[in-house]
N, CA, C and O atoms as a MOPAC input file, in Angstrom:
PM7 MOZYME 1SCF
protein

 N      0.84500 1    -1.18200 1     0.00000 1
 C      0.00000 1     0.00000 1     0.00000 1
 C      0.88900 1     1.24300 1     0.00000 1
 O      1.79300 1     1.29400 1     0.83400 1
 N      0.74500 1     2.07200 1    -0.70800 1
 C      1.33800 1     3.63100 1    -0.98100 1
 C      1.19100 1     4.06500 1     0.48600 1
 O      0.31900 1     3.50200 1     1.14800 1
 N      1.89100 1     4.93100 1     1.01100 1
 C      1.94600 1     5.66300 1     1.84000 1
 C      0.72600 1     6.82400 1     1.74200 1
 O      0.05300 1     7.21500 1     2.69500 1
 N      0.62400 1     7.23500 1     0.46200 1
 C     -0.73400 1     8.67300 1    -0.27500 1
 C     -2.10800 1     7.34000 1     0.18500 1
 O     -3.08300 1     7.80800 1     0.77300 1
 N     -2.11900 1     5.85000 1    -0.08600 1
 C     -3.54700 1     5.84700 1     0.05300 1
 C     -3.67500 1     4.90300 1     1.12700 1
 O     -4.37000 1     3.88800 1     1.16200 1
 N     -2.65200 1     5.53600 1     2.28400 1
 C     -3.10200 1     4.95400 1     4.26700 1
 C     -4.07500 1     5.74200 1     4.29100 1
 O     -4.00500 1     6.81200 1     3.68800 1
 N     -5.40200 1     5.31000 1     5.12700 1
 C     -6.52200 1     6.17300 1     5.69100 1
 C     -5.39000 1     6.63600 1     6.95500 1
 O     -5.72600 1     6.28100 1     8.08500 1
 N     -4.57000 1     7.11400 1     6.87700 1
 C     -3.37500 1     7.91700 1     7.76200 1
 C     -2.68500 1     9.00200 1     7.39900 1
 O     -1.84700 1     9.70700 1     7.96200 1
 N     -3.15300 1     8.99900 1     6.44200 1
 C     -1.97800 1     9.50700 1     5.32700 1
 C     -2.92600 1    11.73900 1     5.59600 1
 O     -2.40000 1    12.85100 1     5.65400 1
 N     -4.36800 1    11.26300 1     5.66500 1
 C     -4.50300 1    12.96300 1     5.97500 1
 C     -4.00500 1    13.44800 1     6.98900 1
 O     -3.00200 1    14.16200 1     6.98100 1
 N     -4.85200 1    13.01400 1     8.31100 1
 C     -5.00100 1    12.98000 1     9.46900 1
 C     -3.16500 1    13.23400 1    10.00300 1
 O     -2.87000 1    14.01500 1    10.90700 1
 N     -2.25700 1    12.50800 1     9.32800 1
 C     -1.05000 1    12.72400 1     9.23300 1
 C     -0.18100 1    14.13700 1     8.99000 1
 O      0.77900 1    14.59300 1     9.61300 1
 N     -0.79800 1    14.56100 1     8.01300 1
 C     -0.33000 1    15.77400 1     7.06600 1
 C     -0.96700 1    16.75500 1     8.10500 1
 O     -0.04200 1    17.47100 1     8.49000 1
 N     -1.84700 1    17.02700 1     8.58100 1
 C     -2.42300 1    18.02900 1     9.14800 1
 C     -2.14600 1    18.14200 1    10.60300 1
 O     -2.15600 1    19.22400 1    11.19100 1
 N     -1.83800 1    16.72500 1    11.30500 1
 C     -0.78700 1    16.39300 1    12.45300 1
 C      0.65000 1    17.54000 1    11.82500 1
 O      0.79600 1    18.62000 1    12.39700 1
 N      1.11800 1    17.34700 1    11.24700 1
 C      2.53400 1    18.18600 1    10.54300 1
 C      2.00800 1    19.43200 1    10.49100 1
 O      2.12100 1    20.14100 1    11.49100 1
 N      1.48700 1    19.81800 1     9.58500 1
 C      0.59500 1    21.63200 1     9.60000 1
 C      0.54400 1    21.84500 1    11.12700 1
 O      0.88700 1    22.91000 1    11.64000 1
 N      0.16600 1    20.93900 1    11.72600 1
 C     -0.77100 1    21.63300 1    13.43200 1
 C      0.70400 1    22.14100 1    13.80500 1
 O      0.85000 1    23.36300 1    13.81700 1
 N      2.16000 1    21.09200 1    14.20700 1
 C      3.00900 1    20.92500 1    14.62500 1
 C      4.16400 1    22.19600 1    13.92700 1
 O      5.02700 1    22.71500 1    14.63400 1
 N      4.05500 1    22.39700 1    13.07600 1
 C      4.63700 1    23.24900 1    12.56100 1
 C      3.98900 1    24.66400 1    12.33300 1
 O      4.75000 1    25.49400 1    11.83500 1
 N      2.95700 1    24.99500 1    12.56200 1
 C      2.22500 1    26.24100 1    13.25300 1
 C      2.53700 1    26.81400 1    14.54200 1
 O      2.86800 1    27.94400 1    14.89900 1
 N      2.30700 1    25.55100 1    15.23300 1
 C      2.94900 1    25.96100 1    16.66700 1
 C      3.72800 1    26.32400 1    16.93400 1
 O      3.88100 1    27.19800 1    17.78700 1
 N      4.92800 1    25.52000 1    15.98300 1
 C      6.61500 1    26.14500 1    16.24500 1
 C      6.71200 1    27.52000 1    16.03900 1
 O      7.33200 1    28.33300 1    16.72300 1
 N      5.96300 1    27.73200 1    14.90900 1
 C      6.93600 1    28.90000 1    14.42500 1
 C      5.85000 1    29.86500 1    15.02600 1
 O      6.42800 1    30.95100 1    14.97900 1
 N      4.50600 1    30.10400 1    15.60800 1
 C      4.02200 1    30.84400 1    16.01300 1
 C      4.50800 1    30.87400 1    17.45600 1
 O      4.52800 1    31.98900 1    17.97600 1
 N      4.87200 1    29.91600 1    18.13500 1
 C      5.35200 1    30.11600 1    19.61100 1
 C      6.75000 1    30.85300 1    19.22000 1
 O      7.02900 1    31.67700 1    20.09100 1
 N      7.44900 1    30.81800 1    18.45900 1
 C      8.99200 1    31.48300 1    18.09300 1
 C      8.23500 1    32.66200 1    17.92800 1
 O      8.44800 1    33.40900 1    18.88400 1
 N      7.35700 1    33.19200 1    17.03100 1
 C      7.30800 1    34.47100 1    16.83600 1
 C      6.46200 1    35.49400 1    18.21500 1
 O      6.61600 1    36.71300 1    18.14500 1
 N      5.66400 1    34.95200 1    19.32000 1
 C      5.13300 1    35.44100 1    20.17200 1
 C      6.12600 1    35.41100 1    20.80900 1
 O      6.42700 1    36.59000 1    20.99500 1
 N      7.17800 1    34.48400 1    21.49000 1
 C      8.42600 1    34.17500 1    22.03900 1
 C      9.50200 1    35.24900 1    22.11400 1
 O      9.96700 1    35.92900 1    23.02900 1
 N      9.70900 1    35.15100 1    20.89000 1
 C     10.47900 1    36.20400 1    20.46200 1
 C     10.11200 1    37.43000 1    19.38900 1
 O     10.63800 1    37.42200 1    18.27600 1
 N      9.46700 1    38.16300 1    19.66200 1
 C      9.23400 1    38.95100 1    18.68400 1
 C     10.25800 1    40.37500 1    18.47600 1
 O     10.73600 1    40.79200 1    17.42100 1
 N     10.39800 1    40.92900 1    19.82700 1
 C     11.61300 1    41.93100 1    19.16500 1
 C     12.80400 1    40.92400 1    18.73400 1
 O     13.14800 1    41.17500 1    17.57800 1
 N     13.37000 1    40.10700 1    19.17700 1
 C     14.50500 1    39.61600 1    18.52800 1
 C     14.28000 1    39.23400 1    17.13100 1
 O     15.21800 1    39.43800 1    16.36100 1
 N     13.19600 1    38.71200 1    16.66200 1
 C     13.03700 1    38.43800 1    15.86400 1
 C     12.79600 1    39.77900 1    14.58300 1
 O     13.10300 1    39.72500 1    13.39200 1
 N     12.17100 1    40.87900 1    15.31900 1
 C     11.75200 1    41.67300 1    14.76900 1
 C     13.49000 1    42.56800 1    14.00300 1
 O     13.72300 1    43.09000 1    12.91200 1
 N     14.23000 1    42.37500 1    15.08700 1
 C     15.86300 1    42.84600 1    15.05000 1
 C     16.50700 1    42.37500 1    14.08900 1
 O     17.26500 1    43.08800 1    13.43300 1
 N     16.33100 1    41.13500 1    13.83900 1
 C     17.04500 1    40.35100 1    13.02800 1
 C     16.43400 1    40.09600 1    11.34300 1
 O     17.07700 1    40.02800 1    10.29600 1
 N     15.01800 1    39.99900 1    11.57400 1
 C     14.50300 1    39.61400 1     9.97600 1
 C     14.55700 1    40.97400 1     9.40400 1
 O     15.21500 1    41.11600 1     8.37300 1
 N     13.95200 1    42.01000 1     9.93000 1
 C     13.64400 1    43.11800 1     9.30800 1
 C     12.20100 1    43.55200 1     9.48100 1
 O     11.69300 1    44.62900 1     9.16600 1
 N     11.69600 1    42.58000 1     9.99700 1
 C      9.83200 1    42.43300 1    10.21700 1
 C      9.18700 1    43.36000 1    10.83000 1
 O      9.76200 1    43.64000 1    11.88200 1
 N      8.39000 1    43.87900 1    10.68100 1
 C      8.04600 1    44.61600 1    11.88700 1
 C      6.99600 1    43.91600 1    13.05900 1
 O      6.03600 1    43.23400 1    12.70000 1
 N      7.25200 1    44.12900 1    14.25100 1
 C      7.27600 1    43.22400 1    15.47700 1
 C      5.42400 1    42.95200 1    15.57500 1
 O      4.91500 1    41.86500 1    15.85000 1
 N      4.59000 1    44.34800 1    15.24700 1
 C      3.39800 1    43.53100 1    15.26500 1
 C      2.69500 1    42.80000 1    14.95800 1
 O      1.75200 1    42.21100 1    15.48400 1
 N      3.71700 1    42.82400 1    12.92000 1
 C      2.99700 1    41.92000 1    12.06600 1
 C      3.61300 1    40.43100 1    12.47900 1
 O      3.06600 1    39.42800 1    12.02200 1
 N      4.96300 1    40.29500 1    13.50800 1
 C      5.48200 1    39.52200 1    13.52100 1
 C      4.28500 1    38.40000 1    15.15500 1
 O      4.03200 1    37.19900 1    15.26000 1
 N      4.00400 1    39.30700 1    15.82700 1
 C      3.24700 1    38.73700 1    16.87400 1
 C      1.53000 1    38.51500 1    16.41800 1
 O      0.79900 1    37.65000 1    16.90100 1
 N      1.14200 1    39.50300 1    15.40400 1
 C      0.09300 1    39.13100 1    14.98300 1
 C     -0.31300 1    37.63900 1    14.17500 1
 O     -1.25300 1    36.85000 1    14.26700 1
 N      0.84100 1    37.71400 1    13.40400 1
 C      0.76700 1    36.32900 1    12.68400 1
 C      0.98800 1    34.85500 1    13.52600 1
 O      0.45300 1    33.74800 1    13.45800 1
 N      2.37100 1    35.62300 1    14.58600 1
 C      2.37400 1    34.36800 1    15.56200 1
 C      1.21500 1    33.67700 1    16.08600 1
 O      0.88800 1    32.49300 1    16.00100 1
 N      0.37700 1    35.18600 1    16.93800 1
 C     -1.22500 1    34.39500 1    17.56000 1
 C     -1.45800 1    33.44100 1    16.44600 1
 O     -1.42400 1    32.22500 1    16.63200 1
 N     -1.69000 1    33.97400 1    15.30600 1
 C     -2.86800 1    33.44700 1    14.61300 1
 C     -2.56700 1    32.02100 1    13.90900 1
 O     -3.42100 1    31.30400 1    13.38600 1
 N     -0.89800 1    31.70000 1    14.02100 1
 C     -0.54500 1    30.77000 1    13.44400 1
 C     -0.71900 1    29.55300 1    14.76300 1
 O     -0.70100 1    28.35200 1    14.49400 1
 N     -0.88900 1    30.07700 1    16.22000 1
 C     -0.95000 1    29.11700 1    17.29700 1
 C     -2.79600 1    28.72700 1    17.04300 1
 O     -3.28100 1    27.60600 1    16.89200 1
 N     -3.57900 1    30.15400 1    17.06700 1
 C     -4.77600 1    29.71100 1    16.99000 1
 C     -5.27200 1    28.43300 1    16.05300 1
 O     -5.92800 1    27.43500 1    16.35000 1
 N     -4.60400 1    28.94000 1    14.61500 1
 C     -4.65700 1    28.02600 1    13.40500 1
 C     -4.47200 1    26.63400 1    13.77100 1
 O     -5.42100 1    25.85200 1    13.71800 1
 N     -2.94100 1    26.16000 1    14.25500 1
 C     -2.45600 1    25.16300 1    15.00600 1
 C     -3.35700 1    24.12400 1    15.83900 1
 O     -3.32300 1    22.90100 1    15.69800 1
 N     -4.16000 1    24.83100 1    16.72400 1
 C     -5.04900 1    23.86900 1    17.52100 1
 C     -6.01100 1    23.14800 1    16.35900 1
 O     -6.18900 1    21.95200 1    16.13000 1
 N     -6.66500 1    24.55900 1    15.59300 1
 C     -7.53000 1    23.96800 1    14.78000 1
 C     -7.58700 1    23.02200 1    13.92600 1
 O     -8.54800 1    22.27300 1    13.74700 1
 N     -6.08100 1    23.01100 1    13.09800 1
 C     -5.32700 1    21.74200 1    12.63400 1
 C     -5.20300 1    20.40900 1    13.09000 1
 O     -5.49900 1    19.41300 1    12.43100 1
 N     -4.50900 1    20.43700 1    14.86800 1
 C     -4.72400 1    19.65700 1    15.50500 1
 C     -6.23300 1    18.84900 1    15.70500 1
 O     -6.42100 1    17.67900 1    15.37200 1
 N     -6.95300 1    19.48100 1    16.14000 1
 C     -8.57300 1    19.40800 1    15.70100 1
 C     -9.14700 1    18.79600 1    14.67700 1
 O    -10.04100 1    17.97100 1    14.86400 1
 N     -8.67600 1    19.14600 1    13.37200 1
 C     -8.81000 1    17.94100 1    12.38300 1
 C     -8.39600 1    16.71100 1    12.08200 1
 O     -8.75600 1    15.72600 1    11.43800 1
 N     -7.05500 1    17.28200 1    13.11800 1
 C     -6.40100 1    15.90000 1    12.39400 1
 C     -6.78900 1    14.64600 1    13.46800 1
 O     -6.69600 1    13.49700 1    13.03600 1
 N     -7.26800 1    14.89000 1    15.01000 1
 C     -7.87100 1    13.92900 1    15.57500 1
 C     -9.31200 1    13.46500 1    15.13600 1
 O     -9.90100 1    12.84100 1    16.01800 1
 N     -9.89600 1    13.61200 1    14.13700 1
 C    -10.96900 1    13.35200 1    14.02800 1
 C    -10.90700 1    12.22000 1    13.28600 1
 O    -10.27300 1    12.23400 1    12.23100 1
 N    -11.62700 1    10.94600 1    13.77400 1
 C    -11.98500 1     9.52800 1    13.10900 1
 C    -12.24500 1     9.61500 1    11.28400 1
 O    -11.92600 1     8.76900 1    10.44800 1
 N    -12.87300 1    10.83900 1    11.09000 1
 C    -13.65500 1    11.16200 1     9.71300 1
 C    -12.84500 1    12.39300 1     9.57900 1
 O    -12.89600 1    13.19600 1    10.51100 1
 N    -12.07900 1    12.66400 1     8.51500 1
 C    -11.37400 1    13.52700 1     8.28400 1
 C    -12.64900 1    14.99600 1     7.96500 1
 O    -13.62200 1    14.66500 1     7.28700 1
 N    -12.62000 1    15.91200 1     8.25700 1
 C    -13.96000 1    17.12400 1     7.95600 1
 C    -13.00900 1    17.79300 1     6.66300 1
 O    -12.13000 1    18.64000 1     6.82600 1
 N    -13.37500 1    17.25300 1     5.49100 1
 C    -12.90800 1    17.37000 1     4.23900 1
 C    -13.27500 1    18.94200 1     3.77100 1
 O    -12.46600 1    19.65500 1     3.18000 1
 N    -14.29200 1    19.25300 1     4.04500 1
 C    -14.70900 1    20.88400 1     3.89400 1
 C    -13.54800 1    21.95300 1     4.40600 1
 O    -12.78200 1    22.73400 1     3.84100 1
 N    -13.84100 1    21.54900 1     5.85800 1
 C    -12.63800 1    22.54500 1     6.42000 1
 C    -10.88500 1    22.03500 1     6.09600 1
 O     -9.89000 1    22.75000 1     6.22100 1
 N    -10.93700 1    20.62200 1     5.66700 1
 C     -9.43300 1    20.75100 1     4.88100 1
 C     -9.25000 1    21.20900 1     3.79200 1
 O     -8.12500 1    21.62600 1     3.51300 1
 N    -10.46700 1    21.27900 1     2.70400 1
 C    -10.23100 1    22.32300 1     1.94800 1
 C    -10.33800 1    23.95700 1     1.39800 1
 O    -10.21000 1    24.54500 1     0.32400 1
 N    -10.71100 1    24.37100 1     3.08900 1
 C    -10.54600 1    25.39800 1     3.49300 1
 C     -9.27600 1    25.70900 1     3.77000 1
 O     -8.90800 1    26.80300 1     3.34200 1
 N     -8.30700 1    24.90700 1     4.50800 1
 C     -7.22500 1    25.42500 1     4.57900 1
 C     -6.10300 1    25.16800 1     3.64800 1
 O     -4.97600 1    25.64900 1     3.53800 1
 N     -6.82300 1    24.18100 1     2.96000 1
 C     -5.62100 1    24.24000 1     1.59500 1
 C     -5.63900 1    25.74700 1     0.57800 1
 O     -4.75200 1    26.16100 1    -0.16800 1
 N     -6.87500 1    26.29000 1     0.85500 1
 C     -7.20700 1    27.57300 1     0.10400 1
 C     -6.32500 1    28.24900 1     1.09600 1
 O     -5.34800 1    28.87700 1     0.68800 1
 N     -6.59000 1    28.16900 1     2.35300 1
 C     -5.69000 1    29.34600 1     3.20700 1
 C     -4.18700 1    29.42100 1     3.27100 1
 O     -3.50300 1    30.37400 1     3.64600 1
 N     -3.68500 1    27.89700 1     2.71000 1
 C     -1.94300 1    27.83100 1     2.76100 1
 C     -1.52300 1    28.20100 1     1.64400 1
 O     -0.34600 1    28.44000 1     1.37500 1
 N     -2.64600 1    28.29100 1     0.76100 1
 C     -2.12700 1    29.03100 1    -0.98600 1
 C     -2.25700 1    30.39100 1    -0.42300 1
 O     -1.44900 1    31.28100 1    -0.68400 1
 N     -3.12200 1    30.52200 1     0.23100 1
 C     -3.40200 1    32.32000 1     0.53100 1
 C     -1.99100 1    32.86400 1     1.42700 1
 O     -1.17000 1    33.74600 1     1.17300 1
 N     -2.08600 1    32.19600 1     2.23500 1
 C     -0.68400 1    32.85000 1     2.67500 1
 C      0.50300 1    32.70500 1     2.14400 1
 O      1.33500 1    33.56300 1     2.43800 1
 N      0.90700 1    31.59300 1     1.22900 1
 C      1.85100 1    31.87900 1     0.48700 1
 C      2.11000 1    33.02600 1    -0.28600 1
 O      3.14900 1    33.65700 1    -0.47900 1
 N      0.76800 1    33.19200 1    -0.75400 1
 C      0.59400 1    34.51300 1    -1.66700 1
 C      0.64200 1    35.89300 1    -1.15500 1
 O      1.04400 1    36.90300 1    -1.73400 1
 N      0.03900 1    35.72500 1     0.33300 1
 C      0.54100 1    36.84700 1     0.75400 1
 C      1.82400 1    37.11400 1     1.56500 1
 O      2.08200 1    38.26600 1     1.91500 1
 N      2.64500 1    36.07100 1     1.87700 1
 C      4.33900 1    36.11800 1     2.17200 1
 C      5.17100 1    37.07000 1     0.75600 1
 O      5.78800 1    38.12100 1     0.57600 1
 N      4.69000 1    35.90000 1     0.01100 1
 C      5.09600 1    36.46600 1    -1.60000 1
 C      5.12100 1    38.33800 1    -1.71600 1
 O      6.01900 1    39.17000 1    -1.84900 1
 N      3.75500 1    38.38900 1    -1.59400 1
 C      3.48200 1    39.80700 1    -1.90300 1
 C      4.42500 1    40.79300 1    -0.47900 1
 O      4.72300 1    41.97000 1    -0.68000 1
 N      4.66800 1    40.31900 1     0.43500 1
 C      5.05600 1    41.04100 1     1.23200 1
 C      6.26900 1    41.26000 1     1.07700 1
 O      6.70500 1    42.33400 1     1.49300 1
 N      7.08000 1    40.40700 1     0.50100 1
 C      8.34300 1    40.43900 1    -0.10900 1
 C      8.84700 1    41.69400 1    -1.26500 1
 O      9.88900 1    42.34400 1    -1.34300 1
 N      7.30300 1    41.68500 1    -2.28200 1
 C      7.85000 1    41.85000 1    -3.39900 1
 C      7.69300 1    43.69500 1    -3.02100 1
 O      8.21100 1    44.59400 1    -3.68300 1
 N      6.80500 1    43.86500 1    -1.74400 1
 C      6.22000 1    45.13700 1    -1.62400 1
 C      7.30900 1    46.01200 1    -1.85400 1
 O      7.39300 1    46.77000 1    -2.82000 1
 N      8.26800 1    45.87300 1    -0.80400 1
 C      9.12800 1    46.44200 1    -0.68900 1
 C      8.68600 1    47.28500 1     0.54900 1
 O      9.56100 1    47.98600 1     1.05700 1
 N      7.60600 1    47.30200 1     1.02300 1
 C      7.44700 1    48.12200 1     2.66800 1
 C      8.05300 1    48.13100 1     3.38100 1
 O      8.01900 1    49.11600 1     4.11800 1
 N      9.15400 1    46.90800 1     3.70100 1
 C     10.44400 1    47.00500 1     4.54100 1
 C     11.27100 1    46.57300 1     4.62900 1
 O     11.24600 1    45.34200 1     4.61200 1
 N     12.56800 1    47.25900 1     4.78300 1
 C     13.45000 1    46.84500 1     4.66100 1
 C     13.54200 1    45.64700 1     5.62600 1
 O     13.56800 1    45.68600 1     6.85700 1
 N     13.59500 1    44.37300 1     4.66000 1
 C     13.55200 1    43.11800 1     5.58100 1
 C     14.84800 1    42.21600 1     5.11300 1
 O     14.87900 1    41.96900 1     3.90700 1
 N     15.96200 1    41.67300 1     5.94600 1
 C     17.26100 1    41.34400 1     6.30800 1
 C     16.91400 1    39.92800 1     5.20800 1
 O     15.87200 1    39.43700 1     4.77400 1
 N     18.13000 1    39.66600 1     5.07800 1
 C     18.38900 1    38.07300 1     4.21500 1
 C     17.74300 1    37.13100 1     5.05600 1
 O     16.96200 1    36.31400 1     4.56900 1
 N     18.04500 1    37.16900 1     6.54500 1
 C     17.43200 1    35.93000 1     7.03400 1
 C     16.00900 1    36.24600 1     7.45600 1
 O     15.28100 1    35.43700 1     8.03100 1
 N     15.54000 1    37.96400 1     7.00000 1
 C     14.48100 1    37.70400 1     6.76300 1
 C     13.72400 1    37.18700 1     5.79500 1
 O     12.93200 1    36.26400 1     5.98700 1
 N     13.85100 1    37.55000 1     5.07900 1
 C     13.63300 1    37.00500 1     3.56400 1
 C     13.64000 1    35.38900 1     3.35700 1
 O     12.83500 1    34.66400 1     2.77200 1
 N     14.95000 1    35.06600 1     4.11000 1
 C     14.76400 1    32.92200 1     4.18500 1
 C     13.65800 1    33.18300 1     4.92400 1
 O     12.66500 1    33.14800 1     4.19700 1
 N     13.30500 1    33.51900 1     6.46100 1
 C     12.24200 1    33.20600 1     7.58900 1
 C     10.96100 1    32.82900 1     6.42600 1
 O     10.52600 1    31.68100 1     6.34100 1
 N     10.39700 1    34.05600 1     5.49000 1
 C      9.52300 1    34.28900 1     5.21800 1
 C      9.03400 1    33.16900 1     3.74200 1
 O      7.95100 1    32.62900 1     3.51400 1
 N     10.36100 1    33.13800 1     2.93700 1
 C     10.08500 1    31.91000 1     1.79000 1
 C      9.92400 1    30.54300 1     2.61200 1
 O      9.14500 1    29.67900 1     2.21100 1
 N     10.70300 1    30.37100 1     3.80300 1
 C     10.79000 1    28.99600 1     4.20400 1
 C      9.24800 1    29.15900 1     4.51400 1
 O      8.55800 1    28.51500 1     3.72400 1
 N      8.75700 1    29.64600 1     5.17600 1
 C      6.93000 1    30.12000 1     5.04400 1
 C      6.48800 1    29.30600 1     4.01800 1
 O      5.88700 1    28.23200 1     4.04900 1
 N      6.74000 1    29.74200 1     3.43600 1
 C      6.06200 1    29.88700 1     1.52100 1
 C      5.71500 1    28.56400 1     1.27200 1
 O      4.65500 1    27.96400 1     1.09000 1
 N      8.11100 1    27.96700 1     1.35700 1
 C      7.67200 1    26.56200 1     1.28000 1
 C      6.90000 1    25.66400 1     1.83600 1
 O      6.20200 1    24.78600 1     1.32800 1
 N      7.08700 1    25.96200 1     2.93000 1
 C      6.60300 1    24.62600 1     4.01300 1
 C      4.56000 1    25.11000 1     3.81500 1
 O      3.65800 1    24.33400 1     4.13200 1
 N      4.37100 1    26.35600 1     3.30700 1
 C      2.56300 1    26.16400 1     3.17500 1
 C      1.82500 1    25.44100 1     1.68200 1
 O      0.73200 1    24.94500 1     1.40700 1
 N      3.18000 1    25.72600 1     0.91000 1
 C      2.52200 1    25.30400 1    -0.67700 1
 C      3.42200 1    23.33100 1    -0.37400 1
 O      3.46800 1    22.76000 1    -1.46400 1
 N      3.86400 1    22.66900 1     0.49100 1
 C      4.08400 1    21.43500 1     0.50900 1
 C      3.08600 1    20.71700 1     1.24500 1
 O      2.70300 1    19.55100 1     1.14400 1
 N      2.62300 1    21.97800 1     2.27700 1
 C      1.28600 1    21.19600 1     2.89200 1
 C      0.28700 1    20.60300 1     2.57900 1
 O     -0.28700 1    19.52000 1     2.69900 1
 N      0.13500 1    22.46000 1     1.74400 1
 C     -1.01300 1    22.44600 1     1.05200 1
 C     -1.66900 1    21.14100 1     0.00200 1
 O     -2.70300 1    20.47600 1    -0.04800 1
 N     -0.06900 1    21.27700 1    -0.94900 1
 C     -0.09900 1    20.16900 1    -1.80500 1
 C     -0.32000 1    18.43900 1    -1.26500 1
 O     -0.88700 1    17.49900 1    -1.82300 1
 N      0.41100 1    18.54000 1     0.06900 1
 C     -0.09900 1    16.85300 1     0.52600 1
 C     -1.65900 1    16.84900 1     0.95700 1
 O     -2.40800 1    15.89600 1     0.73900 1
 N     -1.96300 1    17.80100 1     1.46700 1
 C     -3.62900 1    17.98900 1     2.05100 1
 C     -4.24900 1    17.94700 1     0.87100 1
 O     -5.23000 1    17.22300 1     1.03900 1
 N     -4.21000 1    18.39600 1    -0.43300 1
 C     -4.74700 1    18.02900 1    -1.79400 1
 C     -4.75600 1    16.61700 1    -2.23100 1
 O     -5.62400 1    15.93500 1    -2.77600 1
 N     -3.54700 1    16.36800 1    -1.83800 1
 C     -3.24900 1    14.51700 1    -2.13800 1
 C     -4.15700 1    13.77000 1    -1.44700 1
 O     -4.73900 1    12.75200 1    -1.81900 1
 N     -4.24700 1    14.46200 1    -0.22100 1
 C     -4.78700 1    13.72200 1     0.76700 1
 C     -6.39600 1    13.27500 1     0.44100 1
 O     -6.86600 1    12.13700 1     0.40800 1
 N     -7.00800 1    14.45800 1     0.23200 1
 C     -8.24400 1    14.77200 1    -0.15000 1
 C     -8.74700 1    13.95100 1    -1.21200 1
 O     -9.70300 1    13.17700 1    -1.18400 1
 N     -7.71800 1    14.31900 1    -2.45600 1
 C     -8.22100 1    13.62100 1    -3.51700 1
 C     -8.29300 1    11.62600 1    -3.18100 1
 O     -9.07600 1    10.77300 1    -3.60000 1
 N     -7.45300 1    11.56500 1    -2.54100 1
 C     -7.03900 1     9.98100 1    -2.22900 1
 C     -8.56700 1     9.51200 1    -1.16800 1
 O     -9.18100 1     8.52200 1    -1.56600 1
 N     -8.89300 1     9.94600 1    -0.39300 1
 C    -10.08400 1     9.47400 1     0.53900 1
 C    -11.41900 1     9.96300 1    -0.38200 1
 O    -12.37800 1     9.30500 1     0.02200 1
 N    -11.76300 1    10.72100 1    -1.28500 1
 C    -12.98000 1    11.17300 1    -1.98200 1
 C    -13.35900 1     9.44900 1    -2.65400 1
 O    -12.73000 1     8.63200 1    -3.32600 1
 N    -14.71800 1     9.50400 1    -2.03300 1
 C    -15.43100 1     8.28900 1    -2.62700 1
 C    -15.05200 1     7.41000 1    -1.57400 1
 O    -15.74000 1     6.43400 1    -1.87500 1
 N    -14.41200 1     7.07000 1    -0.51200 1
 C    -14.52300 1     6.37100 1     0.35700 1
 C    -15.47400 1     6.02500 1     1.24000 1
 O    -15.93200 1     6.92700 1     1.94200 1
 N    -15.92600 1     4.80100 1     1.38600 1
 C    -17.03800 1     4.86600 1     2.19700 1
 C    -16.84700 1     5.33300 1     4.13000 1
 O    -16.26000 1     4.67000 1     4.98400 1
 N    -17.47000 1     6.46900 1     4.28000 1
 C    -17.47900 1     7.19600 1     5.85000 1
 C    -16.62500 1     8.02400 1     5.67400 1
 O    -16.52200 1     8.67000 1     6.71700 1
 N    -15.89200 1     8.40000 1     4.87300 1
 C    -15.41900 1     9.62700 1     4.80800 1
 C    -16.73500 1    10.83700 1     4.74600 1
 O    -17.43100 1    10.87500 1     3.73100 1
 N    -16.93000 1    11.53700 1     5.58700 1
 C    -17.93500 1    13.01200 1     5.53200 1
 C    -17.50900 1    13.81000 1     4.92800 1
 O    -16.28000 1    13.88800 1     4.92900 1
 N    -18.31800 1    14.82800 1     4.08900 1
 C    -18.16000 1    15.86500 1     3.53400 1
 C    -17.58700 1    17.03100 1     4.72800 1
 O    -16.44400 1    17.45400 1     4.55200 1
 N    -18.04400 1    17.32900 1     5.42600 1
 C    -17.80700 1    18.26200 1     6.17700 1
 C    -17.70600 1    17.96900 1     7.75800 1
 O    -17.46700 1    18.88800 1     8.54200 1

């Protein structure tokens, strides 16, 4: 059996999203002037995103314990990890601030790690559709 078609294989991926939200939102509430010192960021957008990436996190977590994967709200957040890629992207290209090299990695490594998620939570999705007890929502 493929690893893409374990009934593990979502519930998995979104275990990873939850886990990797947390990190980097507890780093950015954690540390936000240091962080703010070093990337170039500015510190509210840097603590604002933190909350929201811990809030996000539980909610992840939240899906991913569920017996029946809630396929609606995973493809809600596959829309939301393209969305924030897009808006990392754009924040880059703005030019609003002067933001440091290792800001610039902080913010693509972003990028990457939401458009790899994203893309396994797509895999994921497409692989359980038509399964019997899988729920829509």
């Amino acid at each position: 059996m493929s690893v893409f078609a374990s009934p593990r294989f979502l519930p998995t991926v979104m275990w990873t999203d939850a886990a990797s939200c947390a990190a980097t939102g507890a780093l950015q509430v954690a540390f936000t002037d240091a962080l703010a010192g070093w990337t170039g960021l500015p510190a509210p957008l840097l603590m604002g995103t933190g909350v929201f990436l811990l809030v996000y996190a539980a909610a992840a977590a939240f899906m991913a314990s569920r017996s029946t994967p809630p396929r609606t709200l995973i493809g809600l957040v596959i829309v939301g990890n393209f969305g924030w890629a897009l808006a990392c992207i754009a924040l880059l290209a703005s030019g609003m601030f002067t933001i440091t090299a290792l800001g610039v990695a902080w913010v693509l490594a972003q990028v990457l790690c939401v458009v790899v998620l994203a893309e396994l939570q797509w895999t994921g999705l497409r692989r359980t559709r038509g399964r019997s007890g899988v729920a829509l929502a």
